[in-house]
C-alpha positions in Angstrom: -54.4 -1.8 -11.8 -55.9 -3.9 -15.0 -54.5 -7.4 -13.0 -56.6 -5.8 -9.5 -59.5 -5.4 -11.8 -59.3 -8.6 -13.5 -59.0 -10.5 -10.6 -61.5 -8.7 -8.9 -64.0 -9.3 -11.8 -63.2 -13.2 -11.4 -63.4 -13.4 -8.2 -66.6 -11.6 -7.1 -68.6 -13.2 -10.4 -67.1 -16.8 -8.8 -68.0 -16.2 -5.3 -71.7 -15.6 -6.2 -72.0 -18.8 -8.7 -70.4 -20.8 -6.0 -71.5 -21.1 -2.4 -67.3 -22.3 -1.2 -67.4 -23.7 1.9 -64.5 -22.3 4.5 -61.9 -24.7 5.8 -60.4 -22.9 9.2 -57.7 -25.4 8.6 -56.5 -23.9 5.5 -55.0 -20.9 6.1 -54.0 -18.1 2.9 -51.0 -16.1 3.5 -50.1 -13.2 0.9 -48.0 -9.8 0.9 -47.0 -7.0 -1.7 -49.3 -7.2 -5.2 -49.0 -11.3 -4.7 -46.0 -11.1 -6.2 -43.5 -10.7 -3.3 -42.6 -13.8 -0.1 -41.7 -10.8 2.0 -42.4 -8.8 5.2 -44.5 -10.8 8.2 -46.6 -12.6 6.3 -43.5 -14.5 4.9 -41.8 -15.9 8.4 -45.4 -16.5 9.9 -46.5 -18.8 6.7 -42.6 -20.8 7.6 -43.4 -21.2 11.4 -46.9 -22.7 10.3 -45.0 -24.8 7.9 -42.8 -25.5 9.9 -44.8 -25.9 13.5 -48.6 -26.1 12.6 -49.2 -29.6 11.3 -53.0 -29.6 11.2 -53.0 -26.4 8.9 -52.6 -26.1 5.4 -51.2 -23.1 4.5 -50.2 -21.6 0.6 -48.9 -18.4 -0.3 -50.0 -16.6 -3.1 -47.1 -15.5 -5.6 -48.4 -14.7 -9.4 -44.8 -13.9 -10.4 -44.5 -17.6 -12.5 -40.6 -17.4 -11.6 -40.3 -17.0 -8.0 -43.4 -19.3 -7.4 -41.1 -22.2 -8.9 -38.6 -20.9 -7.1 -40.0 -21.1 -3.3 -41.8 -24.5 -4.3 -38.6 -25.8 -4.8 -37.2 -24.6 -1.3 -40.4 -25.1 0.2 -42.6 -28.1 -1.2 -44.5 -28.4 -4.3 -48.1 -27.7 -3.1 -47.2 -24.6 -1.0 -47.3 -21.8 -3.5 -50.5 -20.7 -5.1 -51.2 -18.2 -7.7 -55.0 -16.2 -8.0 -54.4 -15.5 -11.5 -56.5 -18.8 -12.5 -60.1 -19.8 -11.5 -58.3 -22.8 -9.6 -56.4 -20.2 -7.7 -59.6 -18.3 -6.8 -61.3 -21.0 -5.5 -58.2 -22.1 -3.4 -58.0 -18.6 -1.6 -62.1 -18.5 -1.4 -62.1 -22.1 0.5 -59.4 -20.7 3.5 -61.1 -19.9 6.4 -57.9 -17.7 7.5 -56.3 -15.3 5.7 -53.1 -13.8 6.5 -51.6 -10.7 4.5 -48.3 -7.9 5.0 -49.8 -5.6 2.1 -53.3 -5.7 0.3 -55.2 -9.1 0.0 -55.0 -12.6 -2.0 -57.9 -11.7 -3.7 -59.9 -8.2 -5.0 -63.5 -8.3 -3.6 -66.0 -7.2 -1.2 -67.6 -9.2 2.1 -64.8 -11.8 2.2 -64.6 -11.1 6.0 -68.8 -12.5 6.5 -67.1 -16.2 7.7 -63.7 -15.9 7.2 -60.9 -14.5 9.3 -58.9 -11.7 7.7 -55.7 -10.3 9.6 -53.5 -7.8 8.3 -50.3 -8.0 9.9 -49.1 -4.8 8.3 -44.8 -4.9 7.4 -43.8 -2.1 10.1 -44.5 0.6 12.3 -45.9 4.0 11.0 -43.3 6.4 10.8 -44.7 8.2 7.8 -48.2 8.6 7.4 -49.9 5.4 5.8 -52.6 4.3 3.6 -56.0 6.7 4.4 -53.7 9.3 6.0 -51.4 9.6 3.0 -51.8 13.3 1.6 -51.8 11.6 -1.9 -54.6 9.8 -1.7 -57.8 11.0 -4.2 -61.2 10.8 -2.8 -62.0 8.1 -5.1 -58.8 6.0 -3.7 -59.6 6.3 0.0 -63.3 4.9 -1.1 -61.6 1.9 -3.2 -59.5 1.7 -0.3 -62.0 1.4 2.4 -64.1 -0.5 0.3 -61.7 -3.3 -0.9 -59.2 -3.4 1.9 -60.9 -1.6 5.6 -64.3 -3.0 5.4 -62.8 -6.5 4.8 -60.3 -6.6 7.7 -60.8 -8.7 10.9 -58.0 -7.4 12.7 -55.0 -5.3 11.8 -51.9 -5.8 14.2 -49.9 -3.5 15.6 -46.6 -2.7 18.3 -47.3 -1.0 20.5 -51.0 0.1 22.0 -49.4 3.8 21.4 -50.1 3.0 17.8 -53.9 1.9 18.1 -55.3 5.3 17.3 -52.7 5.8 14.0 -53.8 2.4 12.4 -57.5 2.6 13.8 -57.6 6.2 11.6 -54.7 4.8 8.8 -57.3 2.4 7.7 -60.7 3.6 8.7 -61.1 0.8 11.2 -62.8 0.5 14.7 -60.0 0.4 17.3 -61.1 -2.4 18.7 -59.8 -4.1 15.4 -56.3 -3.1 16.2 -54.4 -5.7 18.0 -51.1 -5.2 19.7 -49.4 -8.6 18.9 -46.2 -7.7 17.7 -44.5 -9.3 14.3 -43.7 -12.0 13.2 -40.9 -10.7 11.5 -39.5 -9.6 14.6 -40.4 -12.7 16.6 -37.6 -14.3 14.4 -35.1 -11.9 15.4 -35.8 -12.3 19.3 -35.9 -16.3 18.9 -32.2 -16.6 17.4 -30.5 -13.7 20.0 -28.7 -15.2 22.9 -30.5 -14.1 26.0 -27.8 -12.7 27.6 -26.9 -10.2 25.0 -30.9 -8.9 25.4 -29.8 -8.5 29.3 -27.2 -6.9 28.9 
């Protein structure tokens, strides 16, 4: 929680002493506590690498070790870290942000310019983030305040779903978006047609 505060401390004072300017070509991928290349977030940031010439993506990974570690699989200038005021302003000039779990960065009204899509890691077989017995009053408002109110979109399955992420994280429905996963889209790329005909 100190690093979330920390950053968020960083990044709000540097967002109000600098007026960034977005770049909708750069695009900010990130997933579990920026510390983890996992979940959709990872194999939608390697098809834009991979596919998406006119977009610069990076993903953020503060763990030093496996940041040198997917920059040497993936290309230097990839992997970013928001530890740093460099990092910050990195994230704060993407004009699209991409995330599996949380955000890059810890702040309020990055969604004002900026596209911010949570493309979640799975579908909601237990009961998630605002609807999670467990959670205080005081962590569904830090919730709401540093993760719902700064969403674009959040993606879903199945439009069965809509109504368990709309009220999961305190969003309009019409923020939910049935697009499927990444994740998933790998899986269904690589399987011999046939065998899905079957």
């Amino acid at each position: 929680m100190k690093d979330k505060l920390v950053n968020f401390t960083k990044t709000m004072i540097f967002s109000h002493l600098f007026n960034q300017k977005l770049n909708n070509k750069v695009w900010v991928f990130s997933s579990t506590n920026n510390e983890e290349f996992n979940y959709n977030s990872k194999y939608l940031f390697i098809y834009v690498l991979e596919n998406e010439k006119d977009i610069t993506p990076y993903y953020v990974i503060n763990d030093d070790n496996e940041r040198e570690r997917l920059k040497r699989k993936y290309g230097e200038s990839f992997f970013i870290e928001t530890k740093t005021l460099e990092g910050i302003k990195t994230v704060l000039s993407a004009g699209v942000w991409f995330t599996s779990a949380g955000l890059p960065l810890y702040g309020t009204k990055f969604n004002n310019n900026r596209q911010i899509i949570n493309l979640w890691h799975g579908v909601p077989l237990k009961k998630i983030a605002l609807l999670e017995n467990n959670y205080s009053k005081l962590k569904k408002i830090y919730f709401k305040t540093i993760f719902s109110k700064n969403y674009s979109y959040i993606l879903t399955t199945s439009k069965n779903l809509i109504n368990i992420m709309k009220d999961s994280f305190g969003v309009d429905e019409r923020k939910v978006k049935v697009w499927g996963q990444p994740r998933n889209d790998v899986i269904f790329k690589n399987v011999n047609k046939d065998i899905l005909e079957s």
